[in-house]
N, C-alpha and C positions, 0 to 999 in steps of 0.2 A: 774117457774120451781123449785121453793125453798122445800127441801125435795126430788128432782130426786138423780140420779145419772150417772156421765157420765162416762165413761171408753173405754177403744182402745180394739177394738177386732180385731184377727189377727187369722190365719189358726193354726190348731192345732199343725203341727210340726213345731215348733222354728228352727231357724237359733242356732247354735250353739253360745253361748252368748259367747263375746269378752271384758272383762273387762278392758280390755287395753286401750280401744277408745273407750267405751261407745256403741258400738252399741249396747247393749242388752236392749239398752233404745228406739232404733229409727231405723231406716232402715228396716219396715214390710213392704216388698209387700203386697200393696192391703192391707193395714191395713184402718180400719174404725173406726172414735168416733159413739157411741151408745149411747141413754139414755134413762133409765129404772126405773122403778117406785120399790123401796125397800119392797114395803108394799103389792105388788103382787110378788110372789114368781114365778119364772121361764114364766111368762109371755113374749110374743116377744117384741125387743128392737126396738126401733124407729131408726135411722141412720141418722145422725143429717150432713156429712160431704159425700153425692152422689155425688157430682160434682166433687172431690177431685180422684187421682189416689190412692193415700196413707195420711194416717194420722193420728196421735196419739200424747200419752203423753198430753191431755189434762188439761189445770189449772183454775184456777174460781178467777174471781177478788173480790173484799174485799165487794161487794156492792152485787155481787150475779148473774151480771144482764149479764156479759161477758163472755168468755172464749180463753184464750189462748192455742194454738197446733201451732204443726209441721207437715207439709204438702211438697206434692209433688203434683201441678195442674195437670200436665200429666206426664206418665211415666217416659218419659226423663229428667224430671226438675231436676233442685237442692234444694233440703231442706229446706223451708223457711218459716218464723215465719207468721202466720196471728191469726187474734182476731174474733170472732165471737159475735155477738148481742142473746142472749139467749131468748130473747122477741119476735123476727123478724125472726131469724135462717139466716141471712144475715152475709155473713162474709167477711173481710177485707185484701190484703197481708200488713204487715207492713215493712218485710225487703226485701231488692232487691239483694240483695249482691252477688258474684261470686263465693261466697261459701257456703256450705251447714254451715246453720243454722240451731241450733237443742236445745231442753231442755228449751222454755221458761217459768218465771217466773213472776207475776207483783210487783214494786215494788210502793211505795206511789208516790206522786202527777204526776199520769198520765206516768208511766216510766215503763220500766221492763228491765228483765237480761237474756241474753242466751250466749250461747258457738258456735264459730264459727270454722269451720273445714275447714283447709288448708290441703287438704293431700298432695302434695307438700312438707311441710315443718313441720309436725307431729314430724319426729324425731328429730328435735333440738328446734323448739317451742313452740310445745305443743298443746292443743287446749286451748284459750285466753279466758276470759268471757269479754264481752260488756255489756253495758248497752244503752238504748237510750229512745226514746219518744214513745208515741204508736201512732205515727202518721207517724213515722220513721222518726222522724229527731234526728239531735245529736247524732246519733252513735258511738261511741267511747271507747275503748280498756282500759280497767281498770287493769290488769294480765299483769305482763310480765315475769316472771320467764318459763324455761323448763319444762311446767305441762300439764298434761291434766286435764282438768275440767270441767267436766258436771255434768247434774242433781243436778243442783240446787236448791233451796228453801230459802225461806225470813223470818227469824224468828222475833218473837215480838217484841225484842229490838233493828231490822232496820237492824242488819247483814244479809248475805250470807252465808246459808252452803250449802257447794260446796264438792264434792267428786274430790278428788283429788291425780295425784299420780307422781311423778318425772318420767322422761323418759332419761333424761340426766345425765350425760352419761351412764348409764343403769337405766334400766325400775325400780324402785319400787313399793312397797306393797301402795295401794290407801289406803287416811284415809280421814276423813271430815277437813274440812279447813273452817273457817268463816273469813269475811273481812268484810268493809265498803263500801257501793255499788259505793265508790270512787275510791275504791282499795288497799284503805289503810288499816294500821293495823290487816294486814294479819296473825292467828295464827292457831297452834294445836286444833282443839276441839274434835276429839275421833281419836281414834287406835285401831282395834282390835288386838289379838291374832295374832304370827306368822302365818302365811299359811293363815289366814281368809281374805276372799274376802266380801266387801260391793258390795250388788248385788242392793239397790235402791234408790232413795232419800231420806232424811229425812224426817222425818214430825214430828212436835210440834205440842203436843197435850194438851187441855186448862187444864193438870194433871200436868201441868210441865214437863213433860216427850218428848222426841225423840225418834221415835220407827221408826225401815228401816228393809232390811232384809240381813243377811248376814249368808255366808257360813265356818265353820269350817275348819281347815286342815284335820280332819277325816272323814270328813261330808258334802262330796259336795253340797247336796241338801241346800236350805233355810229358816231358822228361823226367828222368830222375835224377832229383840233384841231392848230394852227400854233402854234408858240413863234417868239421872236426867241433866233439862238445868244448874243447878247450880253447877254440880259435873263431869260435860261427861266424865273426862277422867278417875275414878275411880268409874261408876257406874253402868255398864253394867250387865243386866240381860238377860238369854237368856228365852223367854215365850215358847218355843216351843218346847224344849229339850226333851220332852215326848212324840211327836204328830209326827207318822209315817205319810210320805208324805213332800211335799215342797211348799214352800211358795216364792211369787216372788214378789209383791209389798202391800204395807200396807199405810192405810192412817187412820182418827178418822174417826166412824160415830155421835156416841155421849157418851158422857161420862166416862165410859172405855169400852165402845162396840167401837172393829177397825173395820175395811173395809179391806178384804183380800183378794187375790189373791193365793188360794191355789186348790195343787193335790194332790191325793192320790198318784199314781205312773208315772212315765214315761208314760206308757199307755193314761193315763188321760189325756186329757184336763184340761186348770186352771180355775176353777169357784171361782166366787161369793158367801163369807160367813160371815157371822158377827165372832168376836172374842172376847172374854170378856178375858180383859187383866188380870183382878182379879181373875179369877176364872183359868187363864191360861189353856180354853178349847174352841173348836168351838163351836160356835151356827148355828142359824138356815142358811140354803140355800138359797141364794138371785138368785142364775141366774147360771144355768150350759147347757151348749151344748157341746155332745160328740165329735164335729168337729170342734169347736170353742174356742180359748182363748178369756178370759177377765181381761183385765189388768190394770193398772194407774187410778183403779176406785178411785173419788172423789166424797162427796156430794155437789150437789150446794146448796149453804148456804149463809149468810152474814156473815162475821166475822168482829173481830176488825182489823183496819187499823196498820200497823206493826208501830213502831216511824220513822220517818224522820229523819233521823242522819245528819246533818250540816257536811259538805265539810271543809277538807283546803286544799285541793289541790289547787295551783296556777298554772294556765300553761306558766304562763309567767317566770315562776322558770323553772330554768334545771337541779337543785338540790335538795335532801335531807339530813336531819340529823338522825345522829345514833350515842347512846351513849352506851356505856356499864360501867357499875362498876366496874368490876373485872374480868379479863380474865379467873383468877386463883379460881373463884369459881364456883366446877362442883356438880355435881348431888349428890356426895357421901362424907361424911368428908373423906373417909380411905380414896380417891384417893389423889397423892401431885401435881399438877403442878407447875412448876415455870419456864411457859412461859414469854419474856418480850416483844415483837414482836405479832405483826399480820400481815398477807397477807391476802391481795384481790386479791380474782381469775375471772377473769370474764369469758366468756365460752370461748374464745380463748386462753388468755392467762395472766398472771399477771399483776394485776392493782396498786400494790406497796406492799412495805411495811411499817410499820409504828410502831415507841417504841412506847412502851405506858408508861402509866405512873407509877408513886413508887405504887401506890393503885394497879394497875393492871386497870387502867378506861383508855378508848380513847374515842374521841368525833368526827366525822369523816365529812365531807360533800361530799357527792357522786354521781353520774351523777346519774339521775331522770331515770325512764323507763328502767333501767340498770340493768339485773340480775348478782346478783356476792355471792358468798359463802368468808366465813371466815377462816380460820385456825389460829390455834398460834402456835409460834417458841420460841425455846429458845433461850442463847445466843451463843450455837453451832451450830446455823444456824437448827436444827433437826423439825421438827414436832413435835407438843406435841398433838395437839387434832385437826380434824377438817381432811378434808373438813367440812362446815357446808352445812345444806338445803339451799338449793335457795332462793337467798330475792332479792328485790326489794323495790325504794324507789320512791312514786307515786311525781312530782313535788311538792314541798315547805312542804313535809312531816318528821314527827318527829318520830323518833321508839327509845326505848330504851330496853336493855336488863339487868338482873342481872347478868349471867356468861358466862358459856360455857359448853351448856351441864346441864345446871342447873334444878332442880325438876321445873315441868312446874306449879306447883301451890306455887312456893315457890314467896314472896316476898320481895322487896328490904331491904336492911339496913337503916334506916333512916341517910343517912348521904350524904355530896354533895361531889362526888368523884371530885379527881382533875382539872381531863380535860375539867369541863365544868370553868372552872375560864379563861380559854384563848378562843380564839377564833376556831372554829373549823378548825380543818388538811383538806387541800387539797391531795388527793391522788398523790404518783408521777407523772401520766400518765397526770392527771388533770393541774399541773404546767407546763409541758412540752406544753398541750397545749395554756395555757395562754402566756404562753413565747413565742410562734408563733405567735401569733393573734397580742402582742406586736410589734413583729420583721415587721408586714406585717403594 
């Protein structure tokens, strides 16, 4: 099937899209995978997923020869990941789980990544990303901060980019977030604009570039916007600022020709179109029905194998390390702080506090799987900066920062702050419990 393409088609009026919890990705009654030939223009699609109640969000593994979706066997099921044989059309469930699973991705040797939904527990939670085997074993929770995170994708250099947005204790504005498909080394990779909503997944394209689609604060409908991988947080161009109609998901088909999911109006249905990112104009019509959307289109292709990023998570640790430089160095020279203190907040309630040192540097060891936020204090007990975002630290993992609030492309001082010359602070909450464990 190398040169098809596969995409979800789904009835033409949408559920009203919830960026909140990602359903604008998953949840189509009676949604179907299709695959259709690009080089016949509006020709009928094959239906690759009959057995199936519901099913979309299809993904293609690195060989060409598989495919990943989200499925519901009969109406009443719950959400669950299966793989399909592209050669056989024979397909497999991979997860079993009690909750709806949704947004999978493959990652290298034999493994992939999805988002698993508690709605139960959504609003202090989150929705977690997993990782596990494609045979479903070794399932296990890599995310543990208050996030919701879906719609995922596996870029070249072995990261996760994951659309992501705080929930706790209120909802924030989703941005992309990249990690290590251990969990570790969780950071910022793009933001849009105040009021802008990311409406898709990313996709890295063999241009350097990241190109999803996202909507303005004046501008409901959806554009395509392009990052540079090497610049995302200062590179954003919108390709579609000119081109009346919206746009819902984007992927490469070759070269700077995308794959797009776009309408003219509300009216419309979303068809199949090529889009020449350089010339920032549609091309030709691959696939339109007036009663039909077509969506999450992919080509199936072989691509390069993303890198295998090597592990240091230890589970056998129930800690990790965090260091910072200087509390006192923030985003802006004109700002002054002269915090000497930091607290750790954990989501119930305070997990200590702690001097830090003449440099402004702490060095910390902190329960593992543990989401907790930072702030600094002065020495009138006051607030200087912070709550911080939600971090977590994966077992036997290292993270370090340069400030607080600090330019996210700036990098450190070369110099070895104080606090890593001792051994790293136990939190107070941390000593109270070893002083038990003692006492027993």
């Amino acid at each position: 099937m190398e040169g098809m393409i596969v995409a979800t088609q789904v009835p033409k009026n949408l559920q009203n899209a919830n960026y909140y919890n990602g359903n604008s990705w998953r949840y189509f009654s009676k949604s179907k995978i299709v695959l259709l030939n690009p080089n016949r223009v509006n020709k009928p699609v094959k239906v690759l997923t009959n057995n199936f109640y519901a099913a979309c969000t299809p993904q293609i593994s690195f060989d060409g020869k598989s495919m990943l979706f989200t499925a519901q066997k009969s109406k009443n099921d719950l959400w669950q990941i299966w793989e399909m044989n592209l050669e056989n059309l024979k397909a497999h469930q991979i997860t079993t789980s009690s909750k709806n699973c949704i947004d999978p991705t493959y990652l290298p040797e034999n493994r992939f990544v999805f988002s698993e939904i508690d709605s139960d527990s959504i609003s202090k939670k989150g929705i977690p990303l997993f990782t596990g085997n494609l045979d479903g074993t070794n399932i296990s929770q890599i995310t543990y901060n208050p996030t919701i995170n879906f719609a995922s994708t596996v870029l070249k250099d072995g990261r996760i980019l994951t659309i992501s947005s705080e929930i706790y204790p209120k909802e924030k504005e989703a941005m992309f977030m990249v990690l290590r498909p251990d969990g570790t080394k969780e950071e910022l990779f793009y933001k849009g604009a105040k009021g802008s909503v990311i409406k898709s997944r990313g996709f890295e394209t063999t241009k350097g570039k990241v190109v999803f689609i996202e909507s303005s604060s004046n501008k409901k409908t959806g554009d395509i916007m392009s990052i540079k991988y090497n610049r995302p947080l200062h590179s954003s161009v919108n390709l579609t600022q000119e081109i009346k109609g919206d746009f819902y998901t984007v992927s490469q088909l070759k070269g700077d020709t995308l794959l797009v999911s776009y309408r003219e109006s509300k009216s419309n249905a979303y068809a199949l179109y090529e889009f020449n990112s350089k010339t920032k104009k549609l091309g030709k019509l691959i696939y339109k029905n007036d009663t039909l959307n077509l969506l999450d289109a992919i080509l199936i292709k072989k691509h390069n194998r993303p890198r295998n990023l090597p592990s240091e998570v230890n589970l056998k640790s129930k800690t990790g390390l965090i260091v910072c430089q200087n509390i006192n160095f923030l985003d802006s020279p004109d700002k002054i702080s002269k915090a000497v203190k930091i607290e750790i907040l954990g989501m119930d309630a305070s997990l200590g506090k702690v001097t830090v040192e003449k440099d402004g540097s702490f060095y910390l060891k902190v329960p593992a799987n543990t989401p907790f936020q930072i702030q600094t204090i002065d020495n009138k007990e006051q607030v200087v900066n912070g709550p911080s975002s939600w971090l977590y630290l994966r077992p036997s993992e290292r993270r370090g920062c340069i400030g607080c609030h600090e330019n996210r492309e700036q990098v450190p001082e070369n110099r070895q702050p104080l606090s890593v010359r001792r051994a790293p602070i136990l939190l107070p909450e941390q000593i109270k419990e070893v002083n038990k464990k003692r006492m027993h």
